[in-house]
C-alpha positions in Angstrom: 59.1 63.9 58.4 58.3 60.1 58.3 60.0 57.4 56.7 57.8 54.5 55.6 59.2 51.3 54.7 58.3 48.6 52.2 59.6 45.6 52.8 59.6 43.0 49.9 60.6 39.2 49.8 62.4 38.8 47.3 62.9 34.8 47.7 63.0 32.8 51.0 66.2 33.3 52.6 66.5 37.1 52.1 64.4 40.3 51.7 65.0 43.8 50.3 64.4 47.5 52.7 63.9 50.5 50.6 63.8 54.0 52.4 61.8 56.8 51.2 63.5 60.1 52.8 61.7 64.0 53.1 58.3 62.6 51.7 55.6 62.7 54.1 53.7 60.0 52.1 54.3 57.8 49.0 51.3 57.4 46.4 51.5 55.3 43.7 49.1 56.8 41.3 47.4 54.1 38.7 45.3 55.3 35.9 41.7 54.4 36.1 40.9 50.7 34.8 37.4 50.4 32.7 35.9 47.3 30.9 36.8 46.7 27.4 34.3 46.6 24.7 31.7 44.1 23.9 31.0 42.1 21.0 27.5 41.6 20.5 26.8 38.1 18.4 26.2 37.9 15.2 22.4 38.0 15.1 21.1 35.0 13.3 17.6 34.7 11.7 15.1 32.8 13.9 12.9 30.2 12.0 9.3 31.2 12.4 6.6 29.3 12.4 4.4 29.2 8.9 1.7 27.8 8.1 -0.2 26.5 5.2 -3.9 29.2 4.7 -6.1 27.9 2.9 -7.4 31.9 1.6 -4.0 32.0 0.1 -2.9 28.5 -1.1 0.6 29.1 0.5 2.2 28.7 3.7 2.0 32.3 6.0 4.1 33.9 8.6 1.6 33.0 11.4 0.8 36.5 13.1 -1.9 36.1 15.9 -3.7 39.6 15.8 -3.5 39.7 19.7 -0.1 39.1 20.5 0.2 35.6 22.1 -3.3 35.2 22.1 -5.3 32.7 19.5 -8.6 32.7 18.8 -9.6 29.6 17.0 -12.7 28.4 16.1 -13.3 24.1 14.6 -15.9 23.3 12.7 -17.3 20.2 14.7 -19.5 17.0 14.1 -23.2 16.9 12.5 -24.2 14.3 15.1 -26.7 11.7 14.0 -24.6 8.5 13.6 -21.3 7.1 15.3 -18.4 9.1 14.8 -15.7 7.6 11.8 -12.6 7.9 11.3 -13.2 10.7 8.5 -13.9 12.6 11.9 -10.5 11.6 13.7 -8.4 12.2 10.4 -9.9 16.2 11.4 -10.1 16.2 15.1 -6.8 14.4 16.0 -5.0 16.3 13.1 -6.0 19.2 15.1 -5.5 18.1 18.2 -2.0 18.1 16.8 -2.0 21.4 15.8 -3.1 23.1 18.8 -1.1 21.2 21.4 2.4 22.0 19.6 1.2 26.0 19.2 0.2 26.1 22.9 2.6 23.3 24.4 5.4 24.1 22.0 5.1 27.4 20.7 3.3 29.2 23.9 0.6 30.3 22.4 -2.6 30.5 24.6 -5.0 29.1 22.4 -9.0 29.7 23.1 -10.4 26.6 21.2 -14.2 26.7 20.4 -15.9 24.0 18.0 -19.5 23.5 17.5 -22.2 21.1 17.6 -24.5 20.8 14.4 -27.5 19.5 16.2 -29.9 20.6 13.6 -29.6 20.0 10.0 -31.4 18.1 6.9 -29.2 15.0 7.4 -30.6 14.8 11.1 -34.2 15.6 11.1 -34.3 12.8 8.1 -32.3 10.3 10.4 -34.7 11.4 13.6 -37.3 11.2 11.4 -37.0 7.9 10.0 -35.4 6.0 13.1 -38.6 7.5 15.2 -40.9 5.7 12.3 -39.1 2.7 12.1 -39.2 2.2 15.7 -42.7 2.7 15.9 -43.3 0.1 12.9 -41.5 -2.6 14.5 -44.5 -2.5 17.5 -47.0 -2.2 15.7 -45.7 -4.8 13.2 -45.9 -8.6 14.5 -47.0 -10.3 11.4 -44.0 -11.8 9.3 -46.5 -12.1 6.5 -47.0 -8.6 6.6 -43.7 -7.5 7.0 -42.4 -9.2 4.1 -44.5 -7.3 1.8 -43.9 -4.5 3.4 -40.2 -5.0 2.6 -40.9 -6.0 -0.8 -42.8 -2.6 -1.3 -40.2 -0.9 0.4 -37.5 -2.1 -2.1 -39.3 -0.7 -5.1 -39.3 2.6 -4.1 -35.3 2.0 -3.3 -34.8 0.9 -6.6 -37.1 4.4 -7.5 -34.5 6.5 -5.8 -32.0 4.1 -7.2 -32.9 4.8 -10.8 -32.6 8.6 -10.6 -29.1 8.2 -9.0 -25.9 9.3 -10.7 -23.2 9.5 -8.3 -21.5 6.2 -9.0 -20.5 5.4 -5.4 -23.7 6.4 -4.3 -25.4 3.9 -6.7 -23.1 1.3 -5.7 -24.3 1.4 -1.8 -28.1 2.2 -3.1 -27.4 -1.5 -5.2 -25.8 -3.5 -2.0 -28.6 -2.1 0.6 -31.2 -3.3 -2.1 -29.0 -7.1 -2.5 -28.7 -7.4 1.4 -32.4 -6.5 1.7 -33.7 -8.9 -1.1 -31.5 -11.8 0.3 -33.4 -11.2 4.1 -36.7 -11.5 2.4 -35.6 -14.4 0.5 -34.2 -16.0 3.5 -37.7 -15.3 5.6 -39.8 -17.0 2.6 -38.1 -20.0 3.0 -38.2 -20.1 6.5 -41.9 -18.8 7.1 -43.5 -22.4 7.6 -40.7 -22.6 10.8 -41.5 -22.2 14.3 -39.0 -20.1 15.1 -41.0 -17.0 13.6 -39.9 -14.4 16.2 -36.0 -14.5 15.1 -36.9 -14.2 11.5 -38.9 -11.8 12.0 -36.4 -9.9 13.9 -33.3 -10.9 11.0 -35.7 -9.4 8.7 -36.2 -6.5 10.3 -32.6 -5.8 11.1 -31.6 -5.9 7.7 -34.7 -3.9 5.9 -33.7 -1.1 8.2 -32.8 1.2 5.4 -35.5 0.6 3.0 -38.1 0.5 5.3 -37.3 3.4 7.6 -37.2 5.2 4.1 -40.1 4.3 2.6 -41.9 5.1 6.1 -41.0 8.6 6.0 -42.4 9.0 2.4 -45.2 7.8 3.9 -45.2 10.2 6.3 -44.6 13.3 4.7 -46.6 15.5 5.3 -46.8 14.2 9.5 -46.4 16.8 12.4 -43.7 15.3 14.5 -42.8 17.0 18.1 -39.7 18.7 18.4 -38.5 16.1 21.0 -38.1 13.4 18.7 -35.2 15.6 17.0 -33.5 16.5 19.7 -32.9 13.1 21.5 -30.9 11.6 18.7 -28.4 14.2 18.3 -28.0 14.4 22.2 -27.3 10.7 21.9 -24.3 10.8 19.5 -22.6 13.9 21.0 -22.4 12.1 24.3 -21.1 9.0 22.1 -18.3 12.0 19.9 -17.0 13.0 23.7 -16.4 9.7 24.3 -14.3 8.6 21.0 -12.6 11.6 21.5 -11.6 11.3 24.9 -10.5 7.5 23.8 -8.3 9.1 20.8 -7.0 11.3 23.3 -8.1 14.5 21.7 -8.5 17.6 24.5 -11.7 19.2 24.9 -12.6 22.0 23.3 -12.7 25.5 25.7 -16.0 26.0 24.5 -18.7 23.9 22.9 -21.7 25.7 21.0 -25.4 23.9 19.5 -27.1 25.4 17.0 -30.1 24.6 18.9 -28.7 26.7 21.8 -28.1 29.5 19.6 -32.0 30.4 17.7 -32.5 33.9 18.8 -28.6 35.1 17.6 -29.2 33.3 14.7 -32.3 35.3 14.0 -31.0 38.6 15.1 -27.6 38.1 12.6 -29.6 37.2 9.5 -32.1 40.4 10.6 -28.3 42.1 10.5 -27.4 41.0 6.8 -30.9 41.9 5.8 -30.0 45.7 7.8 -27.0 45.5 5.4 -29.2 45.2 2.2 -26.8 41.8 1.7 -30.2 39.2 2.3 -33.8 39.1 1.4 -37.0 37.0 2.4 -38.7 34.9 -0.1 -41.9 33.0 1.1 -40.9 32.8 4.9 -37.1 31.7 4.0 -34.2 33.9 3.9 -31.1 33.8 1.1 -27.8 35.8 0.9 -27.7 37.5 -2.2 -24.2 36.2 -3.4 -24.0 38.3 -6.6 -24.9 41.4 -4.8 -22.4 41.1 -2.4 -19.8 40.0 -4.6 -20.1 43.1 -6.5 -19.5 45.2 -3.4 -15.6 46.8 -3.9 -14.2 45.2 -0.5 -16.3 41.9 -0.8 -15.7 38.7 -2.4 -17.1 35.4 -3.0 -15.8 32.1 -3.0 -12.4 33.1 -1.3 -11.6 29.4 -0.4 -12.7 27.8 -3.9 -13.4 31.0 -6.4 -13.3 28.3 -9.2 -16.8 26.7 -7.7 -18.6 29.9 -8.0 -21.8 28.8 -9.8 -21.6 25.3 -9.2 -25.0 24.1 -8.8 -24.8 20.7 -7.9 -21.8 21.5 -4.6 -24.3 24.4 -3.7 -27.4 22.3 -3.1 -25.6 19.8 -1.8 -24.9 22.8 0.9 -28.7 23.3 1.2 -29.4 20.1 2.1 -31.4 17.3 0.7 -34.8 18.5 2.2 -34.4 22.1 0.9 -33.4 21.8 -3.0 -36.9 21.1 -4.4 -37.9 23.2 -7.5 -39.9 25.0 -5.5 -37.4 26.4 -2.8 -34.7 27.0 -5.5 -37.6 29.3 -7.4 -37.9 31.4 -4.8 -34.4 32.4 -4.8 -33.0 35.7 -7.6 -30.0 33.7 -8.1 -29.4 29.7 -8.3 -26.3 30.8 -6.1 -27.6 32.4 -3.2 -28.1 30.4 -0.4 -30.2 30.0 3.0 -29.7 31.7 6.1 -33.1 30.6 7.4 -35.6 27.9 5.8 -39.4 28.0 6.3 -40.2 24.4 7.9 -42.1 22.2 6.2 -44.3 19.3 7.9 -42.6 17.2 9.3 -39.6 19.9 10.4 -38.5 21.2 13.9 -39.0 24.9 13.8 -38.9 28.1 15.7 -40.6 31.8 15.5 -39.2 34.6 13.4 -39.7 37.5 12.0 -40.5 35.5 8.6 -42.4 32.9 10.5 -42.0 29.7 11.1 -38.5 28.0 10.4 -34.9 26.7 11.2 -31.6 28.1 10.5 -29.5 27.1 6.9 -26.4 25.1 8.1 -23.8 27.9 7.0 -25.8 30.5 9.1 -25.0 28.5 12.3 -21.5 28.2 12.1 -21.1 32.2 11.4 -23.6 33.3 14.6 -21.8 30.7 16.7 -17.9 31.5 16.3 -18.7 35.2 16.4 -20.7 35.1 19.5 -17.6 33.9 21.1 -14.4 34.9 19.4 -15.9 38.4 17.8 -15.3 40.4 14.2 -12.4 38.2 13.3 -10.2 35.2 14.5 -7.2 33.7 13.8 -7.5 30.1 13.0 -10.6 28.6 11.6 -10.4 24.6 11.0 -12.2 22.2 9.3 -12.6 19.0 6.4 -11.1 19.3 3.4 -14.6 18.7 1.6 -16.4 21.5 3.6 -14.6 24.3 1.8 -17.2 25.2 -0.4 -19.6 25.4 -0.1 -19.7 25.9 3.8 -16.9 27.9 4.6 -16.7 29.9 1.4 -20.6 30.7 2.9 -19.5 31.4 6.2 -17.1 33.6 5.2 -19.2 35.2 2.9 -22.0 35.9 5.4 -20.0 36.8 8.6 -18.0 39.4 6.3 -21.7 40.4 5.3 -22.8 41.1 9.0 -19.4 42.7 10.3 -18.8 44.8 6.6 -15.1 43.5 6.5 -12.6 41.3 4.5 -11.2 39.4 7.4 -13.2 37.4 9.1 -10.5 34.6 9.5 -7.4 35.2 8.8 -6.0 31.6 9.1 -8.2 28.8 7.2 -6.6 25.2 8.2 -8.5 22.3 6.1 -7.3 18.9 7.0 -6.8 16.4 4.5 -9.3 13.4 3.3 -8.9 9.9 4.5 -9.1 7.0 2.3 -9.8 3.3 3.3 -7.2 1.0 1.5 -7.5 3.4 -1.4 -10.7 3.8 -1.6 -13.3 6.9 -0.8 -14.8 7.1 2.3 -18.1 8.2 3.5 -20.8 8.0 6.4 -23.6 8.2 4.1 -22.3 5.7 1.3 -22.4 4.1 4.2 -18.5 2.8 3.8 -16.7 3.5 6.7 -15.0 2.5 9.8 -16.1 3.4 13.1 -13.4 5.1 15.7 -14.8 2.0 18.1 -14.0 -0.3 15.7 -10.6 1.1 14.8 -10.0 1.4 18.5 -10.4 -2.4 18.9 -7.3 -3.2 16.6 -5.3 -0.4 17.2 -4.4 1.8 20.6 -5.1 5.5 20.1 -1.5 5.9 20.0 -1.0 4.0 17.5 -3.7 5.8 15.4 -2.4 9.1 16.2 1.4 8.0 15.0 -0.2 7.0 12.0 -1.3 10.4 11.6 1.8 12.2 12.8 3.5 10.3 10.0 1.4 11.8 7.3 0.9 16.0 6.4 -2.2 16.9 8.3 -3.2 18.9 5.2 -3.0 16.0 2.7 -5.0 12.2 2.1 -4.0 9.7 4.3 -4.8 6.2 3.3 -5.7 4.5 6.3 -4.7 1.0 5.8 -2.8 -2.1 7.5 0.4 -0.7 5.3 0.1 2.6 7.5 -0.7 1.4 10.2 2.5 -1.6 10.1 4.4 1.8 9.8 3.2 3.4 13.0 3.5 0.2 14.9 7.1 -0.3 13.5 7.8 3.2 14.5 6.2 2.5 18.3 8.5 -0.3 18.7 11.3 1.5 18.0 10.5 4.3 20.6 9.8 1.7 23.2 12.8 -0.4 22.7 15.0 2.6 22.9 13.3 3.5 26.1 13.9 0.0 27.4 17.5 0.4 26.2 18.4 3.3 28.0 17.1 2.0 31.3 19.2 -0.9 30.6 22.0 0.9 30.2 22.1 3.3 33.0 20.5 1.6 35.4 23.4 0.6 37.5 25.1 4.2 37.2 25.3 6.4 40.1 22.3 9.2 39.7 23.4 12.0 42.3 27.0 13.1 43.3 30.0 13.0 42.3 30.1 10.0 40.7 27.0 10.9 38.5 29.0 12.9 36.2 31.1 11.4 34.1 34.1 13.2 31.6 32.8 13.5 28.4 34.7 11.7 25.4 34.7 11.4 21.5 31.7 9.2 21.7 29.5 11.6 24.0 30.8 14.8 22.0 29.3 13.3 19.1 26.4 12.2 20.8 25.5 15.9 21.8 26.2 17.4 18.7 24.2 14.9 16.9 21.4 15.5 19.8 21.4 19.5 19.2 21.4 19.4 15.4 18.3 17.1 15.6 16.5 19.4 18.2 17.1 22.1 15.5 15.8 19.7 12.6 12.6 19.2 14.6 12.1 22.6 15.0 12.5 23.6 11.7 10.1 20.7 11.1 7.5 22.6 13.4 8.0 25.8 12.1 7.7 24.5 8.7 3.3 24.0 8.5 4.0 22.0 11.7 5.4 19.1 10.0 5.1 16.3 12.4 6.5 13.7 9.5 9.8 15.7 9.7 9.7 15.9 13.3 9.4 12.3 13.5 12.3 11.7 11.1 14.6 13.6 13.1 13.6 11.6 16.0 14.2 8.6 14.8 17.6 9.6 13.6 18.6 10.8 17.3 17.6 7.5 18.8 19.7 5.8 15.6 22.5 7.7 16.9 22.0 7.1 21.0 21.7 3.9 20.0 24.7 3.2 18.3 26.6 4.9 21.2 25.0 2.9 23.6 26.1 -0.7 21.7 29.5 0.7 21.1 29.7 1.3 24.8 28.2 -2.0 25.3 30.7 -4.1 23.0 33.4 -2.5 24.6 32.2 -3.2 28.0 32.4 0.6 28.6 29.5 2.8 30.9 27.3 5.2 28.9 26.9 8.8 30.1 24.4 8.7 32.1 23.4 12.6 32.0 23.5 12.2 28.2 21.2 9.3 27.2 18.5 11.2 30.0 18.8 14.4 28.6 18.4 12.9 25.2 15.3 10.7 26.4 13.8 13.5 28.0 13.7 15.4 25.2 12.0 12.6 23.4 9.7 12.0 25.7 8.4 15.5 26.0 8.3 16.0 22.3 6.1 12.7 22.0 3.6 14.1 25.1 3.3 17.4 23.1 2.1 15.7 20.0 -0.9 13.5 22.2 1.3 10.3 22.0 2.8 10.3 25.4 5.3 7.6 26.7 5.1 8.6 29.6 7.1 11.9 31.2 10.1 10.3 32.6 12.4 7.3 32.9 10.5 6.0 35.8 6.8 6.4 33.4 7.3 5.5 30.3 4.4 3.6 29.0 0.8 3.8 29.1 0.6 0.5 30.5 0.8 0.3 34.3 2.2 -2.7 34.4 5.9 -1.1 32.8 5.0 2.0 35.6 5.8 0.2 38.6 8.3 1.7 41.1 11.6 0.2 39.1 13.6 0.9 41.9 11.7 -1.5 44.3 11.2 -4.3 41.5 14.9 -4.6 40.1 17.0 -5.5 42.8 14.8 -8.6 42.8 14.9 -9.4 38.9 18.9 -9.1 39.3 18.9 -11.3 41.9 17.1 -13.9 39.5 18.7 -13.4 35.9 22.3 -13.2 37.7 21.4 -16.4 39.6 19.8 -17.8 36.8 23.0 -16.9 34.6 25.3 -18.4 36.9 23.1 -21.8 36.6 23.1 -21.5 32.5 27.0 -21.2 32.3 27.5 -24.3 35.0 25.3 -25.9 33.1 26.8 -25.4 29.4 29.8 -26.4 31.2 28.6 -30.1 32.3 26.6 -30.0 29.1 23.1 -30.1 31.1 20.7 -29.5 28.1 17.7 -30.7 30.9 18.7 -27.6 33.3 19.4 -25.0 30.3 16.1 -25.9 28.4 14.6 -24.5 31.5 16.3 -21.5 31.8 14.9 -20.5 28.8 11.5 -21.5 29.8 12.0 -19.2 32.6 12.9 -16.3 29.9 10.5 -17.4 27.0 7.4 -18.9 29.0 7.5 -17.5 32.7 8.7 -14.3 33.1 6.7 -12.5 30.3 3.5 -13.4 31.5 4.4 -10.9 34.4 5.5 -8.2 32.0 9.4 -9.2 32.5 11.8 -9.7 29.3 15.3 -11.0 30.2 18.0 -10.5 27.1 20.9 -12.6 27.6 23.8 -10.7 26.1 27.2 -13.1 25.3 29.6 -12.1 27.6 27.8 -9.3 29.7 25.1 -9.2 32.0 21.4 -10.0 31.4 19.4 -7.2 30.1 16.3 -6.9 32.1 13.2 -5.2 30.5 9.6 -4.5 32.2 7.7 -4.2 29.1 3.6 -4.7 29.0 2.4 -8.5 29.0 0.2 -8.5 26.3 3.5 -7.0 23.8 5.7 -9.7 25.3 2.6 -12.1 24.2 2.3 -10.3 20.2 6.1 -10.9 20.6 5.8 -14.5 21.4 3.2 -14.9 18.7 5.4 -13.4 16.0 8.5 -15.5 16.5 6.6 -18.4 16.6 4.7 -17.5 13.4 8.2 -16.4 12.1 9.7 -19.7 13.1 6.4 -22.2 11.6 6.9 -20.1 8.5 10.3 -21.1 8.1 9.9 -24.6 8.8 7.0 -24.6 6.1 10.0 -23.1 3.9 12.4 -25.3 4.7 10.3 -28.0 4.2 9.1 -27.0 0.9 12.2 -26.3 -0.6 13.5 -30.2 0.4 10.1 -31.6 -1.3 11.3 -29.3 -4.3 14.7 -30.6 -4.4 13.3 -34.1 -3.7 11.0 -33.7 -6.7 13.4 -32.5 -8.4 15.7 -35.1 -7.9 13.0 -37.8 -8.9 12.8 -36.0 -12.1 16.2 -36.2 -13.4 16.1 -39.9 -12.1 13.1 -40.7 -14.2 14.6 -38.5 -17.2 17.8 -40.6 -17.3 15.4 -43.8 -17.7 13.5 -42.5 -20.9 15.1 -44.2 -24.0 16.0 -40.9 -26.3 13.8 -41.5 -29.0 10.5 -41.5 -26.7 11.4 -38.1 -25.0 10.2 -36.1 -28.1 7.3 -37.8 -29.2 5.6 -35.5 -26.0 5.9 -32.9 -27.2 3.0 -33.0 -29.7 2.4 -29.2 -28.9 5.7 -28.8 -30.5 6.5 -31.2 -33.4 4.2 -33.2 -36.0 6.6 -35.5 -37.6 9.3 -37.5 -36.3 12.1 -39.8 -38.1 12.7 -43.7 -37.0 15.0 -42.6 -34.5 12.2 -40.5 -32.6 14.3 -37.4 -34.0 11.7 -34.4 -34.7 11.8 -33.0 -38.5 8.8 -30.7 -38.6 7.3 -28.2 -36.2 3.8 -28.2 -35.0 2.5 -26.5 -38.5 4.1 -29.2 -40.5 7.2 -27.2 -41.8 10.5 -28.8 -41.9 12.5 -27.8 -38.8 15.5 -25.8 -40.0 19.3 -26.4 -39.4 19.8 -24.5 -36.5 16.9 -26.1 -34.9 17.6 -29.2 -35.7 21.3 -28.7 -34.7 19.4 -28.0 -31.0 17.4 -31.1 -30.7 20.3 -33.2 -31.6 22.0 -31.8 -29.2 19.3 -32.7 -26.7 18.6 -35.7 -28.3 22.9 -36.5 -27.9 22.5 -35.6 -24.0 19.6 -37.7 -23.0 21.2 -41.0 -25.0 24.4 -40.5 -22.7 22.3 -40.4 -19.5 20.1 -42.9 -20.5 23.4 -45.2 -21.8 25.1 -44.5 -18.1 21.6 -45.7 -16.5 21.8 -48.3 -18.3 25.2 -49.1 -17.4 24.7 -48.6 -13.8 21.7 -51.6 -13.9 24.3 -54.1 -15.2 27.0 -53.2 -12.8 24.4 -53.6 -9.5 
């Protein structure tokens, strides 16, 4: 038999020998080990995102019918004049929308909008600019053109007349004003030689009333189709352009009605099929009662309040198609046009019914189902288009496909207001996205609107606008702040990461909750206000960590303050108002996106140099040598995009920021400063004033200081004493107990100036 031996130490000088005798082996048996049970978290209930839908007047669980697919379909510019900034209140609200559910969410989003390149409003402006133009060659006579004018203000005031729309009137009455005033101004000036640039003034400013009262003229013309193509292809070249300024993404897909004829034709043929349409004298018209009477149809979804409003549902027809003739020829004063003979005058195509052009409803319909099928997700558009248009496109797409859910998400962006007031292309009060885009950057105009609900009015004025900057400023001084900070930390290593204490504990727990806050925000209707707000309180919070690091000349985690930036940064790209992506690009001015790393050692070199020449020179009292040092900071350095910050007791703070901010900076504090000079000065010619006023009080004898006040008191006694009021009535005790007092007052000053003459 073996023995087998186990020898175990049981300390360091001495060990233990056990002896196993008659076994042939020694097992230990162990009973088999498994893993203990798990705890599954608790599970909590995820935020989702909802938003507001327009067919239910609430905010909805947002449920894409094709899993993370979304088919959304814009209604997009009627192009026949510049674009406003009615249009970027919709297109960067949505913008908005569709980069946080693609960029934040993960949706993939197929984004089609359309082109209306064929309506009323377009073949009148075609029309009229096409006639105008060809007046003003054919037109060299000033004579002649001022009585042209003059005729072409009466019918104006014609139109005027039968106008009832107050703000419409308003416009009609300052076209007519400007007009009169040119004509009056080329009267006076006819005898001059300089007849060409009167002639061209007058014509400039007749514009509207003659180019109107051209087309009357011209009726009943034939015009090629050419002439109305070329204006609209002119303006959506000039819409791609504002939007790639406001930095609004392309659409997937773009469709034109004018690309779109023969599907237009074959989907109204469709309706027809469906017994839901019916010709009347070569146009087409949905029959809205009959297919609101259908059992899984209904009308006026959107706005079933405006059902039988007359005056929103020819404005829906357009101004060329709501003569008593056309609106005879329908059953119902509600039904509406899917195709519209042409008159003279009017593009058209061949049909079945002959001659015409598609209704404007009609178009939208044929396009987004051509591309995104039976039914989409998201359909967006103005406020003010809900009915009649949409509640029409709805209407007439449900028509064609015989269902109830032709959309499923309607989005309607809110209405923008100038300074309070109403704003509209064709009352001709509005502000051009150019001309906005020459006060303010586009990222300033998007904050603006990140600010604001994209569902409600937003005034667009300088007090918004002040807001967005403010808010700006803040974002780009924090950025400049944490580069400041960490910019002398170690990035890689061992060094790069630091123990967390109190301060960065609270930091990251303030950092997380605010992540959570935003995406409650987002969840909530995409509520970029709220967003924005939490935001703003994170970088309250990173900056209060980083001055309390600061003050007590302490490093800041430099891990924290990036990951914290980074956040911030990417949530800013994913709304369209990028900062840049990173700590090294942070600003959309390349001036602030040079390589940091190259550039810095230099500017340290300088403001430490420069530092150690400021403190020798408080020390010796130099004024000459520090007045320069700030010239360096104040004048020199931020003409080449450099701000130095001297900080009491620590080293310079150096900041790349863009020139042309350092220069609004510059500008400010020295407006700041002149203003409080002017108030400075103002309140010593106040007090100086004032001061010659008690001087010249003491000097007036008491009884002259009440015979003044006429406005007051009517009779006076021989001491100059008032005794009755301005009505004659005898002043009462109390009152006169008053006066004597002030009548007691002004006898002891005037007694001490008196005193004060015969003492000097």
């Amino acid at each position: 038999m073996g023995i087998n031996i186990i020898d175990i130490k049981l300390n360091s000088s001495e060990s233990s020998v056990i002896y196993f005798h008659n076994y042939q082996s020694f097992i230990i048996k162990m009973s088999k080990r498994s893993q203990p049970q798990w705890n599954r978290p608790d599970v909590c209930e995820k935020t989702q995102l909802k938003l507001y839908n327009s067919l239910t007047r609430d905010k909805e669980l947002f449920v894409p019918q094709f899993g993370n697919k979304v088919l959304w379909y814009s209604c997009g510019p009627t192009v026949y004049d510049a674009a406003h900034m009615g249009h970027a209140r919709s297109y960067i609200s949505f913008d908005i929308l569709r980069r946080v559910l693609s960029e934040y969410f993960g949706y993939d989003v197929f984004y089609v909008m359309n082109i209306t390149d064929i309506d009323d409003k377009i073949i009148k402006r075609a029309r009229q600019k096409f006639l105008f133009d060809e007046y003003v060659k054919k037109n060299t006579d000033l004579s002649k053109v001022i009585s042209d004018v003059q005729e072409s203000i009466k019918v104006y005031k014609k139109f005027l007349e039968t106008t009832e729309d107050v703000d419409k009137r308003t416009m009609l009455e300052n076209v007519i004003e400007k007009t009169e005033n040119a004509v009056k101004n080329a009267e006076n000036l006819i005898s001059s030689k300089e007849k060409e640039e009167i002639l061209k003034d007058l014509l400039k400013n007749s514009e509207d009333t003659l180019s109107d009262w051209q087309d009357k003229l011209h009726s009943n013309t034939e015009f090629d189709n050419s002439i109305f193509f070329s204006l609209p292809a002119m303006w959506e070249e000039a819409f791609y352009k504002d939007m790639d300024a406001l930095n609004v993404l392309q659409p997937d897909a773009v469709t034109r009605v004018t690309e779109y004829i023969p599907e237009i034709i074959n989907y109204v043929e469709k309706i027809i099929e469906n017994d839901l349409a019916y010709e009347s004298n070569g146009s087409v018209y949905f029959d809205t009662n009959k297919f609101d009477q259908m059992p899984n149809h209904f009308y006026g979804k959107l706005v079933p309040e405006a059902f039988g409003d007359l005056k929103k549902l020819q404005e829906g027809e357009g101004e060329l198609s709501v003569s008593s003739e056309r609106l005879s020829e329908k059953k119902s004063p509600s039904d509406f046009a899917l195709w519209k003979t042409s008159k003279p005058g009017e593009p058209s195509w061949n049909s079945p019914w002959g001659k015409g052009r598609p209704g404007w409803h009609i178009e939208c319909s044929v396009m987004a189902s051509a591309l995104l099928g039976e039914s989409m997700d998201i359909h967006t558009g103005g406020f003010d288009l809900k009915f009649p248009h949409h509640d029409n496109e709805l209407a007439q797409s449900e028509a064609y496909f015989n269902n109830d859910h032709w959309v499923r998400y309607f989005l309607h962006s809110g209405h923008l207001t100038i300074s309070g007031c109403k704003m509209s292309k064709s009352l001709k009060n509005f502000i051009t996205i150019q001309s906005a885009l020459e006060h303010h950057t586009s990222r300033q105009i998007r904050l603006a609107f990140l600010l604001h609900s994209w569902k409600d009015t937003l005034d667009y004025s300088p007090q918004t606008l002040d807001i967005a900057l403010h808010y700006e400023k803040f974002i780009t001084e924090f950025i400049l702040n944490v580069k400041d900070s960490i910019r002398d930390l170690p990035k890689k290593g061992r060094e790069a990461f630091q123990k967390w204490g109190t301060e960065e504990h609270n930091l990251y727990s303030v950092f997380q909750q605010k992540q959570a806050s935003v995406h409650e925000s987002l969840c909530d209707n995409i509520d970029t206000r709220g967003a924005l707000e939490s935001i703003h309180d994170l970088i309250t919070s990173s900056n209060i960590y980083m001055n309390t690091k600061k003050s007590n000349l302490l490093s800041c985690n430099r891990k924290v303050l990036t990951n914290i930036m980074s956040y911030i940064l990417k949530m800013l790209k994913i709304f369209g108002a990028s900062f840049g992506d990173s700590l090294q690009d942070s600003s959309e001015n390349s001036t602030t996106q040079i390589n940091e790393d190259l550039l810095m050692p230099y500017l340290k070199t300088l403001a430490d140099f420069r530092e150690n020449i400021r403190q020798q020179a408080k020390e010796i009292k130099a004024t000459v040598i520090l007045k320069q040092c700030d010239e360096l900071r104040d004048d020199v350095l931020p003409i080449l995009g450099v701000r130095l910050e001297d900080q009491e007791g620590m080293k310079t703070a150096i900041k790349l920021v863009d020139p042309a901010e350092l220069a609004r900076e510059k500008e400010i504090k020295l407006h700041i400063e002149a203003e409080k000079k002017l108030e400075k000065e103002k309140k010593k010619q106040e007090q100086e004033a004032l001061k010659a006023a008690r001087e010249a009080a003491k000097k007036m004898p008491p009884s002259e200081m009440f015979k003044e006040m006429t406005d007051k008191y009517s009779k006076f006694n021989d001491k100059g004493i008032p005794t009755h009021d301005i009505n004659g009535k005898e002043l009462s005790e109390s009152q006169l107990k008053k006066v004597m007092k002030l009548y007691n007052t002004q006898e002891k000053k005037y007694n001490d100036y008196l005193k004060s003459i015969a003492t000097s």
